[in-house]
C-alpha positions in Angstrom: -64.9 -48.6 -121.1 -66.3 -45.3 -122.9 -68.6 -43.3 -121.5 -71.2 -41.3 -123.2 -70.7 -37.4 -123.2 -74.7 -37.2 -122.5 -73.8 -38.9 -119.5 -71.4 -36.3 -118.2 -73.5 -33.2 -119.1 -76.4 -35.1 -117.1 -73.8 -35.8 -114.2 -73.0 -32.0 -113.7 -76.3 -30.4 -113.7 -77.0 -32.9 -110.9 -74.3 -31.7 -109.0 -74.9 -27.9 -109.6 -78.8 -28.8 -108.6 -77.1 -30.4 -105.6 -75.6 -27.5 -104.9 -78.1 -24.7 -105.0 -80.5 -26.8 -102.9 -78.1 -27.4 -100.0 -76.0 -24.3 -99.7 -72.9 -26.4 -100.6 -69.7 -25.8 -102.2 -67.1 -23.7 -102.6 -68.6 -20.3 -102.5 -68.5 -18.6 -99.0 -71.7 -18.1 -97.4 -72.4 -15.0 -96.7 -74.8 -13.1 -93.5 -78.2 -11.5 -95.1 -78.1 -7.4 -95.1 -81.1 -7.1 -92.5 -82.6 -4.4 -94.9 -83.1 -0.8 -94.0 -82.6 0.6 -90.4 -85.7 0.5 -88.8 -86.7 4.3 -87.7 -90.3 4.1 -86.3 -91.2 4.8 -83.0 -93.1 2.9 -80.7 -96.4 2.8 -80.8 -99.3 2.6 -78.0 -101.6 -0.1 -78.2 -104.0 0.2 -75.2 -103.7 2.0 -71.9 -105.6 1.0 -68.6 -106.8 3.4 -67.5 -107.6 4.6 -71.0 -106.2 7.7 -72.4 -108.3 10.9 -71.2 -110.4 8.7 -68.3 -111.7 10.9 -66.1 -113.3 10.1 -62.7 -109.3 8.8 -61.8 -109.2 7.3 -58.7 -106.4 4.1 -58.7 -102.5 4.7 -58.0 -101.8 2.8 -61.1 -101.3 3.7 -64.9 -100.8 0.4 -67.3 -99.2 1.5 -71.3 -99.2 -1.3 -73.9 -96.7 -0.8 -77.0 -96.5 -2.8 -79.9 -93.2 -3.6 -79.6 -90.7 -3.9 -76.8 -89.8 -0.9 -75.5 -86.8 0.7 -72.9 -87.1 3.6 -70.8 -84.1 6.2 -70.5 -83.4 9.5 -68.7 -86.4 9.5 -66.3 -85.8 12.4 -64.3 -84.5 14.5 -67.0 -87.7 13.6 -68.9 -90.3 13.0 -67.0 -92.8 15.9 -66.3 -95.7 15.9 -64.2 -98.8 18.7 -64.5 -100.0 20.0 -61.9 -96.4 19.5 -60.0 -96.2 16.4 -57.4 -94.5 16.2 -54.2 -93.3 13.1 -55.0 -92.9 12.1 -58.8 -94.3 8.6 -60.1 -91.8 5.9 -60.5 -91.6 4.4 -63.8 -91.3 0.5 -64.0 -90.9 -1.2 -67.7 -90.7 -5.3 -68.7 -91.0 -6.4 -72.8 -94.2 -4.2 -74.2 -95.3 -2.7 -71.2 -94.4 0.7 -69.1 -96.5 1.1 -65.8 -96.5 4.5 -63.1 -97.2 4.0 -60.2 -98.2 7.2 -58.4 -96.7 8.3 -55.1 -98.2 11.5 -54.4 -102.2 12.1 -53.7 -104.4 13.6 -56.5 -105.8 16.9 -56.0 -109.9 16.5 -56.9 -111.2 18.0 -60.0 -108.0 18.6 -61.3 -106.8 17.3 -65.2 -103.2 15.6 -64.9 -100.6 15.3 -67.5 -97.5 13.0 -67.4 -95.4 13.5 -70.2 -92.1 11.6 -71.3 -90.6 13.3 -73.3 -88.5 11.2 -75.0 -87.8 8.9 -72.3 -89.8 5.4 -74.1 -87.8 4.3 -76.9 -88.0 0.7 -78.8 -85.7 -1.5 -77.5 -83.5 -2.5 -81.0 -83.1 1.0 -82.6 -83.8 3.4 -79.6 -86.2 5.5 -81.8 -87.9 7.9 -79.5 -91.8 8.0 -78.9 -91.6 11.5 -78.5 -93.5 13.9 -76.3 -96.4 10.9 -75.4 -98.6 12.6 -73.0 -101.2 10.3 -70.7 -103.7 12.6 -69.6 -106.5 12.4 -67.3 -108.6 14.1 -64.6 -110.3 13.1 -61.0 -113.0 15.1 -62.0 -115.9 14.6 -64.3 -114.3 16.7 -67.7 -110.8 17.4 -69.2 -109.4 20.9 -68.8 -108.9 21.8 -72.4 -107.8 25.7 -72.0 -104.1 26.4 -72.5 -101.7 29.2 -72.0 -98.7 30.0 -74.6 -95.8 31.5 -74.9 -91.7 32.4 -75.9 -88.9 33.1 -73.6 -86.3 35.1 -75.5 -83.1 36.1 -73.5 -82.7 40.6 -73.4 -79.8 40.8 -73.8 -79.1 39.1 -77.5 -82.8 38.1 -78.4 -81.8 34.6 -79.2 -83.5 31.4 -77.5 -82.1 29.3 -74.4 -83.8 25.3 -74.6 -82.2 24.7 -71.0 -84.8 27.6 -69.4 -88.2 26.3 -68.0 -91.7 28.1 -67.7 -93.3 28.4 -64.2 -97.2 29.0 -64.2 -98.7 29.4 -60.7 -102.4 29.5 -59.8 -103.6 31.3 -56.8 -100.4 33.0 -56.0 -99.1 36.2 -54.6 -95.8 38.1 -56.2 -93.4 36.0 -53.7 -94.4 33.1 -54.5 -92.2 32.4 -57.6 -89.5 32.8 -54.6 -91.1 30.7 -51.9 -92.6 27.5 -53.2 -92.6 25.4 -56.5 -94.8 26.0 -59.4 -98.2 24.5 -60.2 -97.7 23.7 -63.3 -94.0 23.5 -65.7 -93.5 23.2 -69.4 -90.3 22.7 -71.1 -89.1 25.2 -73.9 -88.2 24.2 -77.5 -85.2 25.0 -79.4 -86.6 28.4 -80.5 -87.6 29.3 -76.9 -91.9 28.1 -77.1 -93.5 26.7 -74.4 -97.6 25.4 -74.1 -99.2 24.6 -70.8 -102.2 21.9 -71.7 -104.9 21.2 -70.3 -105.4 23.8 -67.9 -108.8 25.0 -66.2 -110.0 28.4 -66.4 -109.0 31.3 -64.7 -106.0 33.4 -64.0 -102.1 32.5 -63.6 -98.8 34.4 -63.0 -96.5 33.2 -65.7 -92.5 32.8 -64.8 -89.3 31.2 -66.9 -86.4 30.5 -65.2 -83.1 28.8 -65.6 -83.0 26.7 -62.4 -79.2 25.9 -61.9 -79.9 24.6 -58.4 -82.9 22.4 -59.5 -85.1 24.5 -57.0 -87.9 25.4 -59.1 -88.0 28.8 -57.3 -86.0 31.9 -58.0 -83.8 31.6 -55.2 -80.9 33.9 -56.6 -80.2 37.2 -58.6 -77.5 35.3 -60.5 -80.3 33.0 -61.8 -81.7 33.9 -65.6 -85.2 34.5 -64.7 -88.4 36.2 -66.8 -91.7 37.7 -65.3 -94.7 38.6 -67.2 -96.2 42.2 -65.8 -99.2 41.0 -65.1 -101.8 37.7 -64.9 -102.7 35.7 -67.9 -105.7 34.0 -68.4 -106.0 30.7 -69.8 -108.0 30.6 -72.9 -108.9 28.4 -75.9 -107.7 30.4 -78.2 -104.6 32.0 -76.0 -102.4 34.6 -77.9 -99.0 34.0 -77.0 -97.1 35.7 -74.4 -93.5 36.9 -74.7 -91.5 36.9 -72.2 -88.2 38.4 -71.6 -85.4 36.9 -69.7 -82.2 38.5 -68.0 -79.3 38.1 -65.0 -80.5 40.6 -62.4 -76.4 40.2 -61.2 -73.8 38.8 -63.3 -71.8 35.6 -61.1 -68.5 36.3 -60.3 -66.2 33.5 -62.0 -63.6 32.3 -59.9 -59.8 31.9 -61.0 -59.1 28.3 -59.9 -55.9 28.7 -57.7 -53.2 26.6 -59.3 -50.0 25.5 -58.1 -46.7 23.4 -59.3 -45.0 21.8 -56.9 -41.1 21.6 -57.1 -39.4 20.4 -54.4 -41.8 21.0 -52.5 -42.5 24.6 -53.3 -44.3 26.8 -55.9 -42.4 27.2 -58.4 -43.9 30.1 -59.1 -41.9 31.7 -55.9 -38.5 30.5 -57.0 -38.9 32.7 -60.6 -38.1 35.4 -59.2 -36.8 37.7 -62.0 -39.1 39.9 -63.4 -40.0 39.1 -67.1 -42.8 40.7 -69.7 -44.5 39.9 -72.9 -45.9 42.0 -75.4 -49.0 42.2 -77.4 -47.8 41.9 -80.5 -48.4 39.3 -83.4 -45.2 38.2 -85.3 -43.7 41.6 -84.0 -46.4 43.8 -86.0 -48.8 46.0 -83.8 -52.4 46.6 -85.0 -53.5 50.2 -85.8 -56.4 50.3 -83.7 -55.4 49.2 -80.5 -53.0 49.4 -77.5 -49.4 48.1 -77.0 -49.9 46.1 -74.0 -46.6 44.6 -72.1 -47.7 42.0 -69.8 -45.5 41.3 -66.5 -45.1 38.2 -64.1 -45.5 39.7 -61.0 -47.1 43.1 -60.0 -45.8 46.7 -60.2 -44.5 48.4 -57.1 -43.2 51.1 -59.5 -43.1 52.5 -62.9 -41.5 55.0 -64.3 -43.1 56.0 -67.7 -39.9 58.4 -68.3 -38.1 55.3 -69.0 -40.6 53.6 -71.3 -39.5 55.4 -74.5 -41.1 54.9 -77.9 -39.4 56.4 -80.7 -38.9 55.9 -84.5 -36.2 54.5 -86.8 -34.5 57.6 -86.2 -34.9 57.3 -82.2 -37.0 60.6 -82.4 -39.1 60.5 -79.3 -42.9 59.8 -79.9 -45.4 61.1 -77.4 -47.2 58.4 -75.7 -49.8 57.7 -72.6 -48.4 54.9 -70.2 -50.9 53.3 -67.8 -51.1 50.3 -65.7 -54.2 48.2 -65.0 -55.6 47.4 -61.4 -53.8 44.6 -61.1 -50.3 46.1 -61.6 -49.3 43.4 -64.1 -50.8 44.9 -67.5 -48.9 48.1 -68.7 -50.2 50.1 -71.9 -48.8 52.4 -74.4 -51.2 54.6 -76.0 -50.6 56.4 -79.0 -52.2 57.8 -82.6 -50.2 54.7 -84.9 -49.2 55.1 -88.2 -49.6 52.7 -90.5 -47.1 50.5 -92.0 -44.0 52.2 -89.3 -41.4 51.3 -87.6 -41.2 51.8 -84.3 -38.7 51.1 -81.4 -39.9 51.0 -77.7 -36.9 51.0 -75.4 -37.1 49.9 -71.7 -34.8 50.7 -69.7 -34.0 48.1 -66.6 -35.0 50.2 -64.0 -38.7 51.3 -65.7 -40.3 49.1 -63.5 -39.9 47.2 -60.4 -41.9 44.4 -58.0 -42.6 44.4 -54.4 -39.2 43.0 -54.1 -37.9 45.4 -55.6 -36.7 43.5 -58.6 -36.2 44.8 -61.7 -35.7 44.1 -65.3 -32.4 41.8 -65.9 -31.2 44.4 -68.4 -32.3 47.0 -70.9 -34.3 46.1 -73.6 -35.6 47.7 -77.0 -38.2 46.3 -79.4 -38.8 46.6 -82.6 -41.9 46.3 -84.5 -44.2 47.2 -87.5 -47.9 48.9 -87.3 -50.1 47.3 -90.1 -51.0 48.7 -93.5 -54.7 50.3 -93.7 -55.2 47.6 -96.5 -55.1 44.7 -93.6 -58.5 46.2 -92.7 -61.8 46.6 -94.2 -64.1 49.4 -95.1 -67.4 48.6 -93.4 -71.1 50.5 -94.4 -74.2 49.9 -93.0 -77.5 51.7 -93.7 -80.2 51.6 -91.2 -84.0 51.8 -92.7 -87.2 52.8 -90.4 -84.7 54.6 -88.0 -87.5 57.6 -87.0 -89.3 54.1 -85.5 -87.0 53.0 -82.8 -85.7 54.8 -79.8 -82.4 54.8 -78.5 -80.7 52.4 -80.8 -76.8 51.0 -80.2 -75.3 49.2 -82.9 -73.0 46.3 -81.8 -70.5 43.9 -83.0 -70.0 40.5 -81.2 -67.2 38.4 -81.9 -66.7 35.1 -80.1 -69.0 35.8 -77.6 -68.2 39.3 -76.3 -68.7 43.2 -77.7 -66.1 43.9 -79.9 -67.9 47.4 -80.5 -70.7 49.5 -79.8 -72.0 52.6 -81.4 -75.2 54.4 -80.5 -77.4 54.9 -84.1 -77.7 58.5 -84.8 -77.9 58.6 -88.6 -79.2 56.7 -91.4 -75.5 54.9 -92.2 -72.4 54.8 -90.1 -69.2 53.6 -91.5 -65.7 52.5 -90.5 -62.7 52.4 -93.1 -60.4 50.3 -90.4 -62.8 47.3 -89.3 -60.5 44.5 -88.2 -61.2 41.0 -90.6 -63.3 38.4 -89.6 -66.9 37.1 -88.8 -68.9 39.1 -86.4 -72.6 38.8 -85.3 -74.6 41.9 -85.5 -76.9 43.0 -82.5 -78.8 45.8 -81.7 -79.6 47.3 -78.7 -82.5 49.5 -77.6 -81.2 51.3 -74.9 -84.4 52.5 -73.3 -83.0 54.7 -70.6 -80.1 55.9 -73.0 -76.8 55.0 -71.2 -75.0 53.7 -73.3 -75.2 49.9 -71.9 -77.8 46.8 -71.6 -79.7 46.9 -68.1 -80.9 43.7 -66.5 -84.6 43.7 -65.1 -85.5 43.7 -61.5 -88.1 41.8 -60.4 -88.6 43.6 -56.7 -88.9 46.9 -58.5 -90.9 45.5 -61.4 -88.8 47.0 -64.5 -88.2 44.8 -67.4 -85.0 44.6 -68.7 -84.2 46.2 -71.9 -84.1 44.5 -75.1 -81.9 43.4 -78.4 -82.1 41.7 -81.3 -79.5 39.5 -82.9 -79.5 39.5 -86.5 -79.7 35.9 -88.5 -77.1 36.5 -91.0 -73.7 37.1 -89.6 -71.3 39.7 -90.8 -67.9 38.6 -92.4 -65.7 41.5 -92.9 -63.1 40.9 -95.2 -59.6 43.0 -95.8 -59.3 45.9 -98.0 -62.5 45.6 -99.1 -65.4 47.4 -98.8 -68.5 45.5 -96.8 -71.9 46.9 -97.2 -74.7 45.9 -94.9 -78.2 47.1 -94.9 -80.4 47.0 -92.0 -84.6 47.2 -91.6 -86.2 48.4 -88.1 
């Protein structure tokens, strides 16, 4: 029997209707996309008591979100104004956060719990950041406030681990005896506020509490003091304050020992051995040739330390050894792009033991060219305006150089390659070095600046810097 062709078209749009209707077929089902990553905080609905209630007198704090919501890092968040005894705990369950208070309320007195960023959503973890709940036990809310930035001496940068002390009612010892009325946390360029304060005067600390005292219990601590009381104000001009290390901490060598056989093997080298300070046997123009030994110096006999040319003429040198008796230097004026030979003999030096080298020894080496440096200029601008000005070059971390400013440009035509930051110094009692404050004796420690842009020096080129007081 024939079948019409009508009847086959008709036939497959039913099926493909089939199809579409009922997810059916072939085609692999796919999981829907869930759109864009949600990035909005939560949000407070309600708070019992409400926000700003004054008249407090319950234990309890009730927060309403509009969405479920986790709380993370308490105690590193959490911060109470004026300081508890005994910090709140924090309890959380689906839209709702609620504090229970531990510590009695002093009266008349606005209170400030902030989170930080401790209340996050629950999906996404977005932050509801700085919420502060606010209230008072008396009849108004402190609105006065007291501002400022902590800015460490030494380099003028910012340090977001420091904290600001504010203390009410307080002699000069007390920053050393007891914990702060109020503390604020600093931002990432160093500013602090203290909110909601009540009028009258405060002595203003910062400090870098490293043994989570919230006193300055230690020299060692980084710690800032403002020369005299502030007043809390509505309109408060902000207060700079300048932190320092009265003494720097001594850093401990970890002692470390391999055991072999039950002994350090350290003890069974016994022979005496050195290495040099030199890169891919080439010694730089501008510094030392340093020979480094295992064990330290009972002796040394710099007439057998010899450093001559190709042509083994002697070259005059200075030969010292460090405190240590392990570091040995060679000084002298370097040409550049020489050969040298420095010939040790075995008996130059020996250890406690009396050991000496195995055998005699010469090395050879190359000084650099002049073109594997860089000539540096820098021009100084308003230089009649500042007193005492050093000029220094930091590179990773530590002073590579410093120069006291005593014209308007100072150059260098060997500057080692490489990036450097550019500080300056204002040496206030002009020796030559950055001193620390003292907070017994009341002297404020001197004070640098770190410029923004760093300095890249490249070789046998000529880098030009200009700088502005």
């Amino acid at each position: 029997m024939k079948i019409h062709p009508l009847l086959y078209c008709t036939a497959a749009i039913v099926a493909i209707y089939f199809i579409f209707i009922t997810g059916t077929g072939c085609a692999q089902i796919g999981s829907p996309t869930g759109g864009p990553r949600d990035s909005i905080p939560p949000e407070l609905v309600s708070a019992i008591p409400k926000l700003l209630n004054t008249n407090f007198k319950g234990n309890k704090i009730i927060l309403n979100f509009n969405e479920y919501v986790d709380v993370q890092d308490v105690q590193n968040n959490l911060l109470v104004s004026p300081l508890p005894k005994i910090n709140p705990t924090i309890d959380f369950k689906f839209k709702v956060v609620t504090v229970k208070l531990k510590d009695s309320l002093l009266d008349n007195t606005t209170y400030t719990i902030n989170f930080g960023n401790a209340i996050r959503d629950n999906n996404e973890g977005n932050p509801y950041k700085n919420f502060s709940y606010v209230f008072s036990t008396g009849k108004t809310i402190d609105s006065l406030q007291i501002r400022g930035r902590v800015i460490i001496a030494q380099t003028g940068k910012a340090d977001s681990t420091i904290i600001a002390l504010l203390y009410q009612q307080a002699d000069d010892s007390a920053v050393q005896k007891r914990k702060p009325n109020y503390i604020a946390k600093l931002d990432s360029s160093g500013n602090f506020t203290f909110k909601y304060l009540a009028a009258g005067e405060y002595k203003i600390y910062a400090l870098k509490d490293g043994d989570g005292g919230k006193t300055y219990s230690s020299k060692i601590e980084t710690f800032a003091f403002a020369d005299s009381v502030v007043t809390a104000a509505d309109n408060f001009s902000p207060i700079k304050l300048y932190a320092y290390e009265e003494e720097k901490e001594e850093k401990k060598v970890p002692k470390t020992t391999t055991a072999v056989g039950g002994k350090n093997a350290a003890l069974l080298d016994k022979k005496l051995k050195y290495s040099s300070s030199l890169t891919n046997n080439e010694q730089d123009l501008l510094t030392d040739l340093v020979l480094t030994v295992n064990h330290p110096l009972k002796t040394l006999d710099a007439k057998k330390i010899i450093l001559t040319d190709t042509n083994f003429n002697n070259i005059a040198t200075k030969i010292t050894v460090d405190s240590t008796q392990k570091i040995v230097s060679i000084q002298t004026k370097w040409n550049e792009g020489t050969q040298y030979r420095l010939l040790l003999f075995k008996d130059a030096f020996s250890d406690s033991s009396g050991t000496q080298l195995a055998k005699q020894d010469t090395i050879r080496f190359v000084t650099r060219k002049e073109t594997a440096y860089g000539n540096l200029i820098i021009r100084f601008s308003n230089l009649a305006t500042v007193v005492h000005p050093i000029l220094q070059f930091i590179k990773e971390g530590e002073i590579y150089k410093s120069i006291p400013i005593a014209s308007p440009q100072w150059s260098d035509k060997l500057f080692p390659p490489g990036e450097y930051e550019i500080r300056i110094l204002f040496d206030a009692n002009n020796n030559g070095k950055w001193d620390p404050g003292s907070y017994s004796k009341k002297i404020q420690p001197e004070k640098a600046i770190t410029l923004d842009t760093k300095l890249t020096i490249k070789a046998n080129w000529d880098n030009e810097r200009d700088i502005k007081f």
